[in-house]
C-alpha positions in Angstrom: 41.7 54.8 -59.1 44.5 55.8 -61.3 46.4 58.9 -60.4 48.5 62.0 -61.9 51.8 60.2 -62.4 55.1 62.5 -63.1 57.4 60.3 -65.8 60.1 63.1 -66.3 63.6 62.4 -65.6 65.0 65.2 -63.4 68.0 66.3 -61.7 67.9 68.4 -58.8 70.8 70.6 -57.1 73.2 67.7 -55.9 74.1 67.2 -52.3 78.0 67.1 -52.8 80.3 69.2 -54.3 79.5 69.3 -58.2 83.4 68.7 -58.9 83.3 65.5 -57.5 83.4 62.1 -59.0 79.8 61.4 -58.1 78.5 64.3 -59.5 80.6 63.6 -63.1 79.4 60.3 -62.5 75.5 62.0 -62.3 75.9 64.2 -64.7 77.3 61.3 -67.3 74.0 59.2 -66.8 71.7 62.0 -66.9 72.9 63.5 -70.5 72.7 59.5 -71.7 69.2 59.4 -70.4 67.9 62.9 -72.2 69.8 61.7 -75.7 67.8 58.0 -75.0 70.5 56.1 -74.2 68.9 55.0 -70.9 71.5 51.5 -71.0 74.2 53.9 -70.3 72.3 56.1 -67.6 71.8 52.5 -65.8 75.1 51.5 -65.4 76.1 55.0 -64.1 73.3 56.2 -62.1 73.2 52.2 -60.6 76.1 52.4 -58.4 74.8 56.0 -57.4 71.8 54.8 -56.2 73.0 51.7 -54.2 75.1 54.4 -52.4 72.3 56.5 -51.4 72.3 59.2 -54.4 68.5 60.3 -54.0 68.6 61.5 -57.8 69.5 58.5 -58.9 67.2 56.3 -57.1 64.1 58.2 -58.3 65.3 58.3 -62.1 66.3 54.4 -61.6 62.6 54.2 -60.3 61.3 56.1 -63.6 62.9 53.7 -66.0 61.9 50.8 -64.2 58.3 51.9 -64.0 58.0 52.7 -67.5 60.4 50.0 -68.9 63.2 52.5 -70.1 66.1 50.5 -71.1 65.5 47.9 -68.5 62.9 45.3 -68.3 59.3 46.7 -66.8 59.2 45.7 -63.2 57.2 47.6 -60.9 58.4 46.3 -57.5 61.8 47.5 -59.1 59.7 50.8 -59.8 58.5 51.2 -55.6 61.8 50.3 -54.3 63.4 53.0 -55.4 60.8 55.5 -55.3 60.5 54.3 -51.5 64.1 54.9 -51.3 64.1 58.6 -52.9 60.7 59.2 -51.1 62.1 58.8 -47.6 64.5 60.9 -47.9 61.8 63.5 -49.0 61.9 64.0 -53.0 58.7 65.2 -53.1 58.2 63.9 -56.9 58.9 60.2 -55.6 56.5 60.5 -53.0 53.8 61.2 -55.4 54.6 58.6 -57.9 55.1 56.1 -54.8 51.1 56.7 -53.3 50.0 56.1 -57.4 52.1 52.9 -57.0 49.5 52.4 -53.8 47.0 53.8 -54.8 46.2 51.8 -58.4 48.5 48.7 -56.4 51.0 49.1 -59.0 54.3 46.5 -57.8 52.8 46.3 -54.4 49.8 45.7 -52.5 46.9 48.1 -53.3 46.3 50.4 -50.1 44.9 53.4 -50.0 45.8 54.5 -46.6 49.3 54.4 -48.1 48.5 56.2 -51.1 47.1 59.2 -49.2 50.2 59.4 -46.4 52.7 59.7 -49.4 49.9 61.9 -51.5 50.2 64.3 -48.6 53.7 64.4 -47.7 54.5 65.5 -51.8 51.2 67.8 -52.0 52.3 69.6 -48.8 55.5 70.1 -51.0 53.2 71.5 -53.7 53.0 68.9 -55.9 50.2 69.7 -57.9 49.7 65.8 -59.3 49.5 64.2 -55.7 47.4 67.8 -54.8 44.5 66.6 -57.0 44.9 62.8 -56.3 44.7 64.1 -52.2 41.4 65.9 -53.4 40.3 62.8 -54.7 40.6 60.5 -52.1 38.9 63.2 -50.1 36.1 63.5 -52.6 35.3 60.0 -52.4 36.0 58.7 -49.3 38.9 56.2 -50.5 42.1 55.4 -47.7 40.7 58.4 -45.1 37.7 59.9 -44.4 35.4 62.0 -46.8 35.9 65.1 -46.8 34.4 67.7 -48.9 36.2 70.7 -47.6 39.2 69.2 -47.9 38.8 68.1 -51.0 38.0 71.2 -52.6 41.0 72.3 -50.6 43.7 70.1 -52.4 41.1 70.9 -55.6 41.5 74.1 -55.6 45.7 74.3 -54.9 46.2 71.6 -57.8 43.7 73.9 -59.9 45.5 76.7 -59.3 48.6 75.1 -61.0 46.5 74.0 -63.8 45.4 71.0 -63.4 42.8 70.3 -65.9 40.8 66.8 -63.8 41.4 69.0 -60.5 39.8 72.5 -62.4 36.8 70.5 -63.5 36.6 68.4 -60.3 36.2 72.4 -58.2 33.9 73.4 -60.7 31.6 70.2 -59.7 32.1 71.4 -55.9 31.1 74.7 -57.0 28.3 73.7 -59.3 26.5 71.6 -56.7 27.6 72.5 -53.7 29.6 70.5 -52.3 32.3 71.8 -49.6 31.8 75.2 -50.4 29.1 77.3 -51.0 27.4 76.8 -54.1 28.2 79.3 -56.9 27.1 78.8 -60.4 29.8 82.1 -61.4 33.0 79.9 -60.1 31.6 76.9 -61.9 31.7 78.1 -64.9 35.2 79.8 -64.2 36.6 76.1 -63.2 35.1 74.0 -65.9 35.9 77.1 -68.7 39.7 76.1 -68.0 38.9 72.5 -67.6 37.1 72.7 -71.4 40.1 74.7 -72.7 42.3 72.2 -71.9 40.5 69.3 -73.6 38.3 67.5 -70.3 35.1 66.5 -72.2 32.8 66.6 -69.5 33.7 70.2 -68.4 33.4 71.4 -72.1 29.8 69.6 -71.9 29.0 71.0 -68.5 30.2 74.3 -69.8 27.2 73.7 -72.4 24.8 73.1 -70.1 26.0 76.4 -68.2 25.8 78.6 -71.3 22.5 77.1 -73.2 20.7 77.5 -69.6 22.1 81.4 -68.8 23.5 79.5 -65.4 26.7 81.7 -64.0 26.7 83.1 -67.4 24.9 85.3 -69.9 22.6 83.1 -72.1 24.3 82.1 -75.3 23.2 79.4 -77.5 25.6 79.6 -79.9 28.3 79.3 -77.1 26.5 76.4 -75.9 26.8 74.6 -79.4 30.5 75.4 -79.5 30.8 73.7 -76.5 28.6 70.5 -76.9 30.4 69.9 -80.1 34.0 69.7 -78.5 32.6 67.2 -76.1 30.4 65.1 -78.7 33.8 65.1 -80.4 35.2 63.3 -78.0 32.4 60.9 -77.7 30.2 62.8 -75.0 26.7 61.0 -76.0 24.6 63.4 -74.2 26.1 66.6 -75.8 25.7 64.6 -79.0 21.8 64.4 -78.1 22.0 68.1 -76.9 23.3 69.3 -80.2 20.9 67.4 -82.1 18.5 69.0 -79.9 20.3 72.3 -80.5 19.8 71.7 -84.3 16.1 70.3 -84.6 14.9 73.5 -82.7 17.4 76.3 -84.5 18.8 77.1 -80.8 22.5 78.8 -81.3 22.3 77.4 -85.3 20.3 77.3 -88.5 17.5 74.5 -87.9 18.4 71.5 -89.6 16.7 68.4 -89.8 19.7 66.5 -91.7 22.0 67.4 -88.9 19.4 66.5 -86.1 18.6 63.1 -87.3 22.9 62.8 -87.7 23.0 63.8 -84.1 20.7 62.1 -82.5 21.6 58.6 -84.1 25.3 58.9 -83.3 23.9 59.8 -79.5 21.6 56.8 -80.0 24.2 54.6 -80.9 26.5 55.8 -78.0 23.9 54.7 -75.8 21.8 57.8 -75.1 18.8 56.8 -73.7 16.4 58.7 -75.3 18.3 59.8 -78.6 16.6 57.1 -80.6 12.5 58.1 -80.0 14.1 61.3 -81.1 15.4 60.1 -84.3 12.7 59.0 -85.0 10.3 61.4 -84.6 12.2 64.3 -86.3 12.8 61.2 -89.6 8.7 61.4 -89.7 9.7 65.0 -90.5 11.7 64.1 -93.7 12.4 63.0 -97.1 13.6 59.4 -97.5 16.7 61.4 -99.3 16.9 63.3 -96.5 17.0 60.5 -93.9 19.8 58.5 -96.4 21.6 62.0 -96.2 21.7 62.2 -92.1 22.1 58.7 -92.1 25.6 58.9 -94.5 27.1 61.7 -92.4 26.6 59.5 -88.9 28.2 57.2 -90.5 30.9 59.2 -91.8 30.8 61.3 -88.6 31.7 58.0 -86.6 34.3 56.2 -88.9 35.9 59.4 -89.0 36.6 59.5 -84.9 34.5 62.6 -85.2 36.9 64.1 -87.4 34.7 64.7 -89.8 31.1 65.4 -88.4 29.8 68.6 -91.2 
């Protein structure tokens, strides 16, 4: 698995007077650190750290997890993050069950991941809500657990979590730990889509070109299946070449058909190919040469450029 990670340097209120040494000594590394002079932030926030500083520990644990002006080392990463965990930063906690849970700089255990998962999502942290829901989902370091997935789905959704709002609208959509309701699935995965998650802007597709939770809307369903076969979704590439050999939501177009349904083809969509090929019976050799030059162009553009 690999979890929400946070990767922000923060500074929360200080513990001790903000007057004091330590806190001028804080505040010195932290302005290094935002301007990218993370050298500077070590050798004040360092000292801090070794002293117990809790702010310190979890940005030392930050640039040692992702390398910033220090060498990468991971173990490096977990100490601190242990350190600033225990004494219940909420943001270290999460960070420290990814660290478990992908068995990042120390032994992968999942039983681990979810204790320090739930410690930061009863703190509302909406990253180690959805990884909670995810362990839940599947089973992985505690028992499944549908309700309580959709649970810790639905807090991290609430926040805006894109994986965790397409993750409740699968719960909704089939059922799973709640009671099935295609109206809420479409809800889910519609701000899941918005935010870029292929799969939700597919399954949004689906929702609209089949009137499921939604008023019937072909052309909707296009807009849809073209984000995702944008992003490399083969079957909304197949659905839209589906969408474009029958005139459903679109002109009918046999050009943009065959285009479809060979980039699907070549993405590994099972069917996509028999398809082809029975809509090129259909056409001109110039035709097929045509469809054939956009797929190509389609593809080499990263989908950039797809007509």
């Amino acid at each position: 698995m690999f979890g929400l990670i946070r990767t922000t340097i923060i500074a929360l209120v200080l513990a001790f007077n903000a007057g004091s040494i330590l806190a001028q000594d804080f505040q010195k590394g932290l302005v290094a650190a935002q301007s990218g002079d993370y050298v500077t932030a070590l050798q004040e926030w360092l000292p801090l750290a070794d002293q117990g500083d809790v702010m310190a520990q979890f940005n030392l644990a930050l640039m040692y997890r992702n390398g910033w002006g220090v060498l990468q080392d991971y173990a490096e990463a977990v100490k601190w993050y242990r350190l600033a965990a225990e004494q219940g930063i909420a943001e270290a906690q999460s960070n420290l069950g990814v660290m478990y849970d992908n068995g990042t700089g120390v032994l992968q255990d999942y039983a681990e991941a979810v204790k320090w998962y739930r410690l930061a999502a009863e703190q509302g942290i909406a990253e180690a809500q959805s990884n909670l829901a995810l362990m839940y989902d599947n089973g992985t370091g505690v028992l499944q657990d549908y309700a309580e997935a959709v649970k810790w789905y639905r807090l991290a959704a609430e926040q805006g979590i894109a994986s965790a709002q397409y993750n409740l609208g699968v719960m909704y959509d089939n059922g799973t730990g709640v009671l099935q309701d295609d109206a809420e699935a479409v809800k889910w995965y519609r701000l899941a889509a918005e935010q870029g998650i292929a799969s939700a802007q597919y399954n949004l597709g689906v929702m609209y070109d089949n009137g499921t939770g939604v008023l019937q809307d072909y052309a909707e369903a296009v807009k849809w299946y073209r984000l995702a076969a944008e992003q490399g979704i083969a079957t909304s590439q197949n659905n839209i070449g589906a969408m474009y050999e029958k005139g459903t939501g679109v002109l009918q177009d046999n050009v943009r058909a065959h285009m479809w349904y060979n980039i699907a083809a070549a993405n590994g969509y099972e069917n996509s190919g028999e398809w082809r090929d029975q809509i090129a019976a259909k056409m001109t050799s110039a035709d097929i040469s045509k469809a054939q030059s956009l797929a190509r162009e389609c593809m080499s553009s990263n989908y950039k450029n797809c007509g």
